[in-house]
N, C-alpha and C positions, 0 to 999 in steps of 0.2 A: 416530478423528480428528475424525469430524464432531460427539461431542460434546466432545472439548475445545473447538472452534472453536468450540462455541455459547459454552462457558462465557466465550472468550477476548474474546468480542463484548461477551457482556451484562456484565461486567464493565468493559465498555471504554465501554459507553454510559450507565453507572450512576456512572462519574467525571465529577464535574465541570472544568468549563474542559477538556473534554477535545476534540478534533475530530473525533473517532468518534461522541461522543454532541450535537454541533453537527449533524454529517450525519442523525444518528438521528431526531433533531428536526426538522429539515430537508426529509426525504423520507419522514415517516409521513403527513402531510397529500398530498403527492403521489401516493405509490403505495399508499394504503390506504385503503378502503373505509369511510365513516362513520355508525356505528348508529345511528338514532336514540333507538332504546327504549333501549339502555345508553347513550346517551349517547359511546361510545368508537369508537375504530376498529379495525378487523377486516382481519387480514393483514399483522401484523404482523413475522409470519415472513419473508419477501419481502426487508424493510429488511433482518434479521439478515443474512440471507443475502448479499444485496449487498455488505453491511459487511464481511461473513466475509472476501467475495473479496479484497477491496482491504487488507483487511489481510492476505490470503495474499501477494497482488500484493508489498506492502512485503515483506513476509520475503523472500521471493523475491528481489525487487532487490537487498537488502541482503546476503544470502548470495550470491549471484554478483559482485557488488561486492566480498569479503573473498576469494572465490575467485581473481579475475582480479590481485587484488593481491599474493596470498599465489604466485601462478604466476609472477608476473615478478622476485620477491626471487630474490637469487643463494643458494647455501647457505651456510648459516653467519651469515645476518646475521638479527637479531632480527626477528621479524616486529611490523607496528603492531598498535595493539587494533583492535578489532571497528568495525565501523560500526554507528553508534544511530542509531533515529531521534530526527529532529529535528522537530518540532513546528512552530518556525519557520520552517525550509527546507521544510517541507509548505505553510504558508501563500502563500510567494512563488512557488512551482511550482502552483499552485492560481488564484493571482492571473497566471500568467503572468510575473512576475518573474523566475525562477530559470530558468536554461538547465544544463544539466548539464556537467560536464566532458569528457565524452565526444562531444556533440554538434555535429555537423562534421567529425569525423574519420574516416578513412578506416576500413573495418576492417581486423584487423591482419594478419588472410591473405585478398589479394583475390586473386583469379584472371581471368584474361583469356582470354576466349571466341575464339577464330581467327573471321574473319570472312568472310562468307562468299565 
């Protein structure tokens, strides 16, 4: 798994216009060490790494997302497609812009504590 993840990074940071390899660019001068005899920077594994998580992080959301929708369909009715991501709904949630649709609401089994 962990080397798919690499692959799914460095191909992710190797697209352009892409916000994976924005971020990659982003946070090599911050969290990595700079040589001067080569010229480069060192430790760059750290970035991938980070990068890995946040794109495990989206899979993650996005599969629990299809889960909790795919649970509340009655039987029998067609289920929707998948949830993708969105590139520009990454940007407005990043900016602060975007609120989700689930935020504010109660969860859907709350329990109440006897007091004391």
């Amino acid at each position: 798994m962990k080397r798919t993840m690499y692959l799914i990074v460095w191909k992710a940071i190797q697209t352009k216009d892409s916000v994976w390899a924005e971020m990659y660019e982003r946070l090599i001068p911050i969290k990595c060490s700079y040589n001067e005899s080569t010229h480069r920077y060192t430790g760059r594994g750290r970035v991938i790494g980070r990068i890995a998580g946040q794109i495990i992080s989206v899979i993650f959301t996005l599969l629990k997302q299809d889960q909790e929708t795919l649970s509340k369909l009655p039987p029998g009715v067609e289920p929707p497609g998948p949830v993708l991501y969105d590139a520009q709904l990454h940007r407005q949630h990043r900016a602060g812009q975007y609120r989700s649709q689930t935020s504010g609401k109660k969860p859907s089994t709350f329990i109440q504590l006897p007091l004391p």
